[in-house]
C-alpha positions as CSV (number, residue, x, y, z in Angstrom):
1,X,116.4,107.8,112.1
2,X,115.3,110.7,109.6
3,X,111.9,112.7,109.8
4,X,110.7,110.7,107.1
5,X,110.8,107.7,108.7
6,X,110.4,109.2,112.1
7,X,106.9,110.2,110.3
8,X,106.3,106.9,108.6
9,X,106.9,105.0,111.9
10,X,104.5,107.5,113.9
11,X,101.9,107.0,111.2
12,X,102.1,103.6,111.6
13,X,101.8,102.6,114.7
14,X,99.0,105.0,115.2
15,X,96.9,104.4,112.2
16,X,94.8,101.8,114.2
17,X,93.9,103.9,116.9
18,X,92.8,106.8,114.5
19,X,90.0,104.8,112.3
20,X,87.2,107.2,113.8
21,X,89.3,110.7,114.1
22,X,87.0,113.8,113.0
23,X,86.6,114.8,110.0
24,X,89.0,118.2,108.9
25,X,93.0,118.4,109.6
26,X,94.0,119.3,113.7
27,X,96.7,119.3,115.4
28,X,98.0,118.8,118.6
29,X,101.6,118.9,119.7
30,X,103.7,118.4,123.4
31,X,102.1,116.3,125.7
32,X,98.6,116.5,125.7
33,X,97.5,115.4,129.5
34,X,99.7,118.8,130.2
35,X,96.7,120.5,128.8
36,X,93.6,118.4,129.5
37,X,93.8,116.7,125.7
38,X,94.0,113.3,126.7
39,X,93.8,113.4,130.6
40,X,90.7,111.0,130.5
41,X,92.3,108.7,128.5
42,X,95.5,108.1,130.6
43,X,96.2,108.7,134.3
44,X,98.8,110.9,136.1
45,X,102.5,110.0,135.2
46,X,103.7,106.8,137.6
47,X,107.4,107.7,138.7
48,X,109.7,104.6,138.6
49,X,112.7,105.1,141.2
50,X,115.3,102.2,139.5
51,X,114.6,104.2,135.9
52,X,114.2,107.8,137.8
53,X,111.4,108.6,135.1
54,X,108.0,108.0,134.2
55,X,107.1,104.7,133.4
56,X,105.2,104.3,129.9
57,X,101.6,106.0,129.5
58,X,98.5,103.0,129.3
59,X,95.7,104.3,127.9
60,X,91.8,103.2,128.2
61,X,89.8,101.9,125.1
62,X,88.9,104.4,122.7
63,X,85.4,104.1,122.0
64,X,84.8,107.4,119.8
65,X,86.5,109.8,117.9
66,X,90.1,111.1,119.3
67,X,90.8,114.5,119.1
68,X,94.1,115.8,118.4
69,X,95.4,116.1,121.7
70,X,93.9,112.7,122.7
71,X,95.4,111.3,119.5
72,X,98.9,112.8,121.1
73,X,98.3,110.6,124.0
74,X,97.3,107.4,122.5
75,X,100.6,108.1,120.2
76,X,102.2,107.5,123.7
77,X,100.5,104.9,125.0
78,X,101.2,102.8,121.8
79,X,105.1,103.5,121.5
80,X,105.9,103.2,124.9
81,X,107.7,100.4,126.3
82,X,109.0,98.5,129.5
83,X,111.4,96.1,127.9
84,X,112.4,93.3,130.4
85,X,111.7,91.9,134.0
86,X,112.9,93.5,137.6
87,X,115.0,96.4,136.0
88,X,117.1,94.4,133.3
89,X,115.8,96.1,130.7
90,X,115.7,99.4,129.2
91,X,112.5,102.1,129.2
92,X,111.7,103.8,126.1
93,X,109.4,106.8,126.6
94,X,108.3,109.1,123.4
95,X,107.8,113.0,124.2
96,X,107.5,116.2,122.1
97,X,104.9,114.6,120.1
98,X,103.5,116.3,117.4
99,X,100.9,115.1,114.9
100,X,98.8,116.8,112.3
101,X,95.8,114.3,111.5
102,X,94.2,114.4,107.8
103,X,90.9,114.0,106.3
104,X,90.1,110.1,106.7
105,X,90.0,108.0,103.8
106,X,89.6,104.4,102.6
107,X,91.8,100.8,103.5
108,X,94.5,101.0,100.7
109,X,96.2,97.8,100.7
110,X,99.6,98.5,98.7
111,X,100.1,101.4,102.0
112,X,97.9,100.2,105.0
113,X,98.4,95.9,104.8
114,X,101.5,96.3,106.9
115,X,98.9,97.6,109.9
116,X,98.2,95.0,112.6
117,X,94.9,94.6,113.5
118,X,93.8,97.3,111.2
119,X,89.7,97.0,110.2
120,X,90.1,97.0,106.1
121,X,85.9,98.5,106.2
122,X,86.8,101.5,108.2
123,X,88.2,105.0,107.4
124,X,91.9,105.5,108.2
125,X,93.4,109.2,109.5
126,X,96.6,109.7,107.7
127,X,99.2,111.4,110.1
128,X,101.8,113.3,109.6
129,X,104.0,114.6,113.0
130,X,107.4,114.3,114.7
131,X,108.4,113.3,118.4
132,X,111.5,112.3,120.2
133,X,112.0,108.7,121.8
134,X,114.3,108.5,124.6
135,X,116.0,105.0,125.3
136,X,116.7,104.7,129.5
137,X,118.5,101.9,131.6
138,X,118.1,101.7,135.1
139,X,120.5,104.1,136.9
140,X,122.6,102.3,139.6
């Protein structure tokens, strides 16, 4: 997958989580409970013997503005995945997030349509960032 759509992607999926982000461009990079940026939105890494990793972040509602390293997290919490039942499936964690978050700006339908469950009234924060996805299957 190139940057570009690496970035694309990134924006994508975290577009709906970002409607209220401050104003101003921040950003935020790594893995944000490491410093305190998103610890209250996600609790401490769950280690999963049949995977030997962490099992995907889950985040609490976001009820105001993120901040960047928040943002960071909820980037986890909505790219991570547990695919399958009783270790048949594969774990796909994201890490070495980074995102830069723009000024917010209005629902453009020929770019933001695509966005499930986006809210067409609110302000969307365009991102821009990088991470790395790592595919697992349960070790035997």
């Amino acid at each position: 997958m190139s940057f570009s759509a690496r970035a694309f992607s990134l924006a994508l999926c975290l577009s709906p989580f970002l409607l209220f982000a401050p104003l101003g461009c921040k950003s935020a990079g790594g893995q944000a409970s490491a410093t305190g940026g998103g610890s209250d939105l996600s609790g401490p890494p769950v280690f999963d013997a049949v995977y030997q990793a962490r099992l995907p972040r889950k985040c609490a509602t976001v009820t105001k503005p993120p901040s960047a390293g928040q943002a960071v997290v909820l980037a986890q919490c909505s790219m991570e995945a547990l695919d399958g039942t009783m270790g048949g499936g594969n774990l796909s964690l994201a890490q070495d997030i980074k995102l830069q978050m723009g000024t917010p700006r209005a629902f453009l339908y020929s770019t933001d349509s695509g966005l499930e469950g986006v809210d067409t009234e609110a302000k969307l924060i365009p991102l821009r960032g990088s991470y790395t996805q790592l595919l697992l299957w349960p070790s035997e």
